[in-house]
N, C-alpha and C positions, 0 to 999 in steps of 0.2 A: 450159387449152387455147386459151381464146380469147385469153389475154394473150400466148400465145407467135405465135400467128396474126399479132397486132398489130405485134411484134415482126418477126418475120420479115419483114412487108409496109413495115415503115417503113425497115427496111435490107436491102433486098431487092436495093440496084444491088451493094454491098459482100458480099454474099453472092453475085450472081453471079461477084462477084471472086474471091471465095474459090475456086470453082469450076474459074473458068479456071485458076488458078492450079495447084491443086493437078493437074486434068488435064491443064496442061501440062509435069507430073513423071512421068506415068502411073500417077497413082494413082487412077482409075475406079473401081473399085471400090470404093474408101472411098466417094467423091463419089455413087456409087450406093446403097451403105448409109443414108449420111444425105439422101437422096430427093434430090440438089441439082442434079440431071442435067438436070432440068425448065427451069432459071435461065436453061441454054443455046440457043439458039436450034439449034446443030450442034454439041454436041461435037463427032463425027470431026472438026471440022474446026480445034480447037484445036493447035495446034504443038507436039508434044513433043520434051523438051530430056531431056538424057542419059539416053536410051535405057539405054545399055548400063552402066550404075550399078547396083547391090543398091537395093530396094524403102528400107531404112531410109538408105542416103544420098541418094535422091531426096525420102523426106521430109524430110531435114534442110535442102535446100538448097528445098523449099516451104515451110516453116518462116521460114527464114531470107529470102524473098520477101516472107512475109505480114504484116512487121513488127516489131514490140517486142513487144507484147502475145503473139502468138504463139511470138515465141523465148526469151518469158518462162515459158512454160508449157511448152516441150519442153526449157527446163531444169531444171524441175521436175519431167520425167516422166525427165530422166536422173540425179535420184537415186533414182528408185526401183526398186532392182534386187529391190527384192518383187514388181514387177509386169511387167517387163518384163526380158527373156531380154540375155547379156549383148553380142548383135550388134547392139540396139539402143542402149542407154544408151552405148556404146562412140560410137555415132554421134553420138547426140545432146549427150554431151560438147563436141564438139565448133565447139557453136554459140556461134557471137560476136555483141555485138549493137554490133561498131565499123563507121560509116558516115559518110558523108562530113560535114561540119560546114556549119551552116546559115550563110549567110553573115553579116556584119557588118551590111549595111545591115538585114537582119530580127531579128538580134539586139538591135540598139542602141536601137529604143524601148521595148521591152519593159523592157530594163534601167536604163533612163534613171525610166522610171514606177515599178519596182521600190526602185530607189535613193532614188527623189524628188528626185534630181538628175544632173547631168552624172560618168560616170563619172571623166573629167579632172577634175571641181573635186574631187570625193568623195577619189580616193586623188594620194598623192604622183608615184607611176608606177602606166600602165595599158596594157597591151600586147593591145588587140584582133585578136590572132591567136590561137585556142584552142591549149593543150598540149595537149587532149584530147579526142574527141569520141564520143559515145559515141548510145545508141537512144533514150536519155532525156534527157541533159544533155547540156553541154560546161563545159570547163574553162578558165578565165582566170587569169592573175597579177597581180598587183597589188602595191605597197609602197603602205605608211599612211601620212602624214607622221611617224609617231614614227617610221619604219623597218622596222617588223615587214613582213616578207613574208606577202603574203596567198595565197590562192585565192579564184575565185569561181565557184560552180558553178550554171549559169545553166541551164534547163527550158526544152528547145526549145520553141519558141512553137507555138501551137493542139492540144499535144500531148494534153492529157485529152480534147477531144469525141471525137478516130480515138480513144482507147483506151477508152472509153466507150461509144464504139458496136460495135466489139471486142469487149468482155465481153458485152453484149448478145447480139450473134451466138453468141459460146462458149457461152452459159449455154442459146441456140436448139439448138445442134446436141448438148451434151451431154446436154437433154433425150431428145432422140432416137435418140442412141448407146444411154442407160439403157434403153429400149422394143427396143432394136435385138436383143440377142440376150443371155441368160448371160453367154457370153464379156465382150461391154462392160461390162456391169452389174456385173461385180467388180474393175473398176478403178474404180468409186463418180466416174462423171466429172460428175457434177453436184457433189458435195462437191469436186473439183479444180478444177472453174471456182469453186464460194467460195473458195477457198484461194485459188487464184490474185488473182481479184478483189481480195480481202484484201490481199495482199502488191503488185500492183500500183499502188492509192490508197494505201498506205506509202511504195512509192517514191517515186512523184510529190510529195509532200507531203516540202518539204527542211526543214519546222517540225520535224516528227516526227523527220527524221531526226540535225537539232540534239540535241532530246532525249535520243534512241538515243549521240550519240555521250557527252551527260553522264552519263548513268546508266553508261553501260559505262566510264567515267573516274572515278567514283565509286571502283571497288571498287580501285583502284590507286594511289589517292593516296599511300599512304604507301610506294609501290612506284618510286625516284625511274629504273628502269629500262625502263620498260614506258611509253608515250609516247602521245596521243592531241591532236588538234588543242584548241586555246583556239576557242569561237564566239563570233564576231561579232554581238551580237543586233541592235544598234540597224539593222544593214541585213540582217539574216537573216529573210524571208516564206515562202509555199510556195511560190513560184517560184525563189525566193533565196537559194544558201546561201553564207556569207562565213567563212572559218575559215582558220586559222595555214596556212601553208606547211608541212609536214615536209620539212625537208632530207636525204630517206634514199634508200636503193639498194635496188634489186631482193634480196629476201634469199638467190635461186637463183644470184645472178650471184657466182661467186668466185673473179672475176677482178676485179671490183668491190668485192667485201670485203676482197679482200690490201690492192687501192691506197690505200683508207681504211683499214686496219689495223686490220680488225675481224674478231674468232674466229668464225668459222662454228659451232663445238661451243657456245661463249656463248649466240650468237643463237639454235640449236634449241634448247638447254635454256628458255630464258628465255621463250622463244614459245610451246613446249608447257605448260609450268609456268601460263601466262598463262590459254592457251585452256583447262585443268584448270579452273582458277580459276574463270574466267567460266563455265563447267557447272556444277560440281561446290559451291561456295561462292557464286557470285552468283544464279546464275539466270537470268541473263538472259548472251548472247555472241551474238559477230561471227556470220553465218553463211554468210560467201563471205570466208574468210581467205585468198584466192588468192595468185599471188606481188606481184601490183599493189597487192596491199591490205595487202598483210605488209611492213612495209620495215626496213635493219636501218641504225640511224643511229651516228656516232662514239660513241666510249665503249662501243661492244657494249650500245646501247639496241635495244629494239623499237618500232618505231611503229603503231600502225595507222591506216587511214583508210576511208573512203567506208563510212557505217552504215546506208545503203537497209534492208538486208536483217538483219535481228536476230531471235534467236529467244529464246523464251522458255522455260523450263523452271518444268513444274509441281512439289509437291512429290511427286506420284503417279509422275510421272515420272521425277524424280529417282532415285527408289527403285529404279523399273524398270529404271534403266540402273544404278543398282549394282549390282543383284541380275543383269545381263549380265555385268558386270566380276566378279562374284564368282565365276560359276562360270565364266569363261575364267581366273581365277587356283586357284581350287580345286577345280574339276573335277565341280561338282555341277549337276544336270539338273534335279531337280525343279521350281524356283522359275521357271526359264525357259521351261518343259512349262507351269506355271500359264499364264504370259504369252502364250503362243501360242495356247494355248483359248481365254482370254478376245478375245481378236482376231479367234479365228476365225469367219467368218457361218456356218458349217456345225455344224449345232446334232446332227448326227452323226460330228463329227470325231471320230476313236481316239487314244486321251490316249497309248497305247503306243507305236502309229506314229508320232507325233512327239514322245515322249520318244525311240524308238530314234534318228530323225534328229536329234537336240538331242545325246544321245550319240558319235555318227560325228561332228557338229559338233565337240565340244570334245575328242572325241579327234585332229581334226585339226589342233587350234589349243592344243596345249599351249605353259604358259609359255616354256618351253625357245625356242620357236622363232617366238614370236608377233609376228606384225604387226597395228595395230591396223585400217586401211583394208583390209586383206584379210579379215580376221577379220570386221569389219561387212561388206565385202562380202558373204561367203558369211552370214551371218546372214541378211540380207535376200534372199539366193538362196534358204535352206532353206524360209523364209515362203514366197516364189511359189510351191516343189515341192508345199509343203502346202496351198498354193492360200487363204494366210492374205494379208490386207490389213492391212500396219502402219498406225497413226495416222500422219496428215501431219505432225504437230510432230515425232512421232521420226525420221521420216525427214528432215527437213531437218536437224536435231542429228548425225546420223548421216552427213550430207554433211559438214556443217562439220568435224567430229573427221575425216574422212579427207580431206577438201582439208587440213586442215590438217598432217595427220599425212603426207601427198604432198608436201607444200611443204617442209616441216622435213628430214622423213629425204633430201632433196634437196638441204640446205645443209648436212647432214650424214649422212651414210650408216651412223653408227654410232651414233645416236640411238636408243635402248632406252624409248620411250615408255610401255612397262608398267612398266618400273622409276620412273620419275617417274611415275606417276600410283599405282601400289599404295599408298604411303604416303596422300594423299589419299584413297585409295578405302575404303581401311580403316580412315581417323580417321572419315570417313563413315559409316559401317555402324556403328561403335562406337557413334556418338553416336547413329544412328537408334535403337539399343538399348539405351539408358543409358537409369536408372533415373527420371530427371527430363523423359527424353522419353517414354517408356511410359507416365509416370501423365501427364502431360499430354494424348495421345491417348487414356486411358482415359477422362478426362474429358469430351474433347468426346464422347465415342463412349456413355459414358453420359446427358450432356445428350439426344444425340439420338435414344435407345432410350427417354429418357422422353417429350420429343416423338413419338415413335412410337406410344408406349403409350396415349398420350391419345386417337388417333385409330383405333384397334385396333378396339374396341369397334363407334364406330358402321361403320368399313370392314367387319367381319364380319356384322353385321348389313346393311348394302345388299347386301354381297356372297349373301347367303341368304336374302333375300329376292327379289333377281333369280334366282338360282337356281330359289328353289319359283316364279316367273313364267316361267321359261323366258327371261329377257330376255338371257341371258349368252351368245355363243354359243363353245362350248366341244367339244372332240372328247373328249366321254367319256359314259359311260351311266350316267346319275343314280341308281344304287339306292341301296340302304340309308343314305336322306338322313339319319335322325338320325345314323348314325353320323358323319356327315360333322360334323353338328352337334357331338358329343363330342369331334371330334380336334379340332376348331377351339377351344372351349373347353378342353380339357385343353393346348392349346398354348399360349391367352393365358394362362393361371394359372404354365405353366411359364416365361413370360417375367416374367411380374413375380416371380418368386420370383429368377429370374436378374437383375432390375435392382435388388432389393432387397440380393440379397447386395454385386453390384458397389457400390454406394452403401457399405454397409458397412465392406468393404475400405477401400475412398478415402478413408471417413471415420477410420476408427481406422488406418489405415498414418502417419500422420503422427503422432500420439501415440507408437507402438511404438519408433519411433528416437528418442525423445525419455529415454526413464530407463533405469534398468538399469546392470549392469558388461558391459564391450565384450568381444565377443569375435569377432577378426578382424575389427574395425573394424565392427561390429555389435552392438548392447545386446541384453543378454540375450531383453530380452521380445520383440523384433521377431524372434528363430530362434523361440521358441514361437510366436508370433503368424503368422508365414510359415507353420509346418508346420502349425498348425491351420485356415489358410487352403487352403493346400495340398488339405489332406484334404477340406475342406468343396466344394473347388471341382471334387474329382473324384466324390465324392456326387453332388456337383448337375450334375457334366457326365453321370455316365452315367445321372441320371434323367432331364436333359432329351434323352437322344437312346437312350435305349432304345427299342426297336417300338413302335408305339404302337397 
């Protein structure tokens, strides 16, 4: 409390700003929610500007007043159509973060110290007028003396302390949205200002985003179609970033594709097959594939550029978004009913009530007719009805695949994106279930039920000993404590008989496919050895979860 005090008081003139600002959109009410009404000397006597606008394009266009940092975060709140109704995200779409370009004479020392030298001596040609200018960088051209056409993407000057003192402020006010009511508290805005924070010091930082661009060039090397810039290291910093020119075209323009003689149906097949790739087999992808960042080069290449914003995929994750793709291709409910429980903060959610909406779900989105940006759309509509909060990693995943799947079926309108991605999705699922991936995760899974086991013991013993002290505080009525004592003990006994057997198995499975005559590509002793395993392991399932 007292650091936020600290806070607030140290940027107290830039939070009165915030103030005027947002009341000069008439949004009072918010500004009164988070106490900030005080900052002003009069409101009433702040100037309100377009009146006669809907509440969510007055916030857009306070938003888009209040800076980078903040139209970083309300683009972040427009992928999440789990949390927000779709009159908002429709607006907040909307927001751009192109303004006008910081002049040359403020650019040029910065880049000069940057380089460690004069950019005239450093490249062949150097054209100090930006192509591009954007809320974070701008962009320059250059040629090297070998020739090669460059870019140079140059970090407006003083720009981390405003956006440092920004998160500061976000992390002030979303403390006190979370205090503020239910309602706020289940868009988790303190976990949105880390996320944001997070992905903000990524952007800023062009070291990182060198990186970003070679790990996501890695996985396409031997792909001589799929195209990503060469970096520059020797003048690449975090202010700095120097990489190859792509020579490409807007991949929506095709009027632009005819002139250069390249197939719209190539370039969408080749760019969704790409963005597959980087999900689904890399792990890590683009995640603002937009049309500026998708470009389509002679030969029916793909290019991509600018890697600020990269997401990662877990292997948890992974899973989870098969197990989406599997029941929007096979029509099954249950695995995706899992995923939504486990999401949900509502520790009384009804598993039936939103299996039936996970049902209506994939009965609206059969193969037959399936798009995939609509389909994650309403996914994420079904989560806010059920008043479920998705993880922020899958929701930016789940932007990417539909910007990108908007962008594509855009340069081609008969692009069938669940037909190229089903093959992927399926060699996927195979292999998470192949015989040499199962015992693999049996392993780790028994390693760490034997770490378990080790600390069993004395955690049942603190724990029952706080118990008979009363130290636990618990909403239930302590009687019949030995019993309590018996199930706990009959329970550790039935775990180690269960890690003993899994040890077992693990150990003799590999022997059993080792002798024998085969039958269906199976030795004899591993069908005995299987069905004696079989039997042993339904023994030992219905003793360990019989009544106790």
């Amino acid at each position: 409390m007292l650091e936020t005090a600290l806070v607030a008081a140290r940027d107290r003139a830039r939070l009165a700003e915030v103030a005027g600002i947002l009341i000069s959109f008439g949004l009072d009410g918010l500004v009164a929610q988070l106490g900030l009404h005080t900052l002003l000397p009069n409101p009433k006597q702040v100037e309100r500007t377009h009146k006669n606008k809907s509440v969510p394009e007055r916030l857009r266009h306070a938003i888009e007043a209040l800076g980078p940092t903040y139209v970083k975060l309300g683009q972040i709140l427009a992928t999440r159509h789990d949390l927000l109704g779709p009159e908002w995200t429709s607006e907040l779409e909307k927001l751009h973060n192109h303004v006008a370009p910081v002049p040359w004479d403020d650019i040029e020392p910065q880049l000069i110290e940057d380089l460690g030298a004069n950019p005239y001596d450093v490249f062949a040609e150097f054209c100090p007028e930006p192509i591009a200018a954007a809320s974070i960088a701008q962009i320059y051209k250059a040629t090297l003396k070998t020739g090669q056409e460059v870019v140079l993407k140059v970090r407006r000057p003083q720009l981390r302390p405003k956006i440092e003192a920004d998160l500061r402020l976000l992390r002030h006010l979303a403390s006190l949205l979370e205090q503020a009511s239910p309602d706020w508290a289940r868009f988790k805005p303190e976990s949105m200002v880390t996320y944001l924070a997070s992905a903000m010091r990524d952007e800023l930082d062009f070291v990182r985003e060198a990186h970003n661009c070679e790990q996501l060039a890695a996985g396409f090397e031997a792909n001589p179609y799929i195209v990503f810039p060469r970096i520059y290291w020797p003048w690449t910093s975090e202010r700095l970033l120097v990489q190859d020119f792509i020579p490409g075209v807007n991949a929506t323009r095709r009027d632009a594709l005819a002139q250069a003689n390249i197939d719209p149906k190539v370039i969408a097949q080749r760019g969704t097959l790409a963005v597959l790739q980087m999900i689904f087999q890399d792990g890590v992808f683009h995640a603002d594939p937009h049309p500026g960042n998708l470009l389509a080069l002679s030969g029916n290449q793909v290019g991509f550029i600018d890697f600020g914003l990269v997401g990662h995929v877990s292997a948890r994750r992974k899973i989870q978004l098969l197990a989406i793709f599997q029941a929007l291709l096979d029509g099954r409910s249950d695995r995706v009913t899992g995923m939504l429980l486990a999401w949900s903060a509502q520790y009384d959610a009804d598993p039936n009530h939103i299996d039936m909406a996970v049902e209506r779900f994939l009965a609206q989105h059969s193969v037959g007719r399936l798009r995939i940006s609509q389909a994650l759309m309403d996914f994420m509509a079904l989560a806010r009805q059920q008043k479920i909060t998705l993880p922020a990693d899958l929701s930016l995943l789940f932007k990417a695949l539909m910007t990108a799947d908007g962008v594509l079926t855009q340069v081609d309108p008969q692009l069938d994106v669940v037909r190229l991605a089903e093959p992927m999705v399926r060699e996927q699922i195979q292999a998470y279930y192949s015989i040499n991936a199962v015992q693999e995760r049996a392993k780790h899974v028994t390693a760490e039920l034997y770490e378990l086991s080790d600390e069993i013991p004395n955690t049942i013993r603190l724990l029952l000993h706080r118990l008979r002290h009363g130290r636990v505080g618990v909403d239930m009525e302590l009687r019949q404590l030995d019993r309590l004592v018996q199930i706990f003990e009959l329970s550790a006994i039935r775990l180690c008989m269960a890690l003993v057997t899994a040890a077992f198995v693990l150990g003799l499975a590999p022997r059993l496919f080792e002798y024998g005559p085969v039958i269906a590509g199976i030795p004899l002793f591993a069908w005995f050895g299987l069905a004696a395993t079989a039997a042993g392991c339904g023994l030992l399932a219905f003793w360990l979860f019989k009544p106790k």
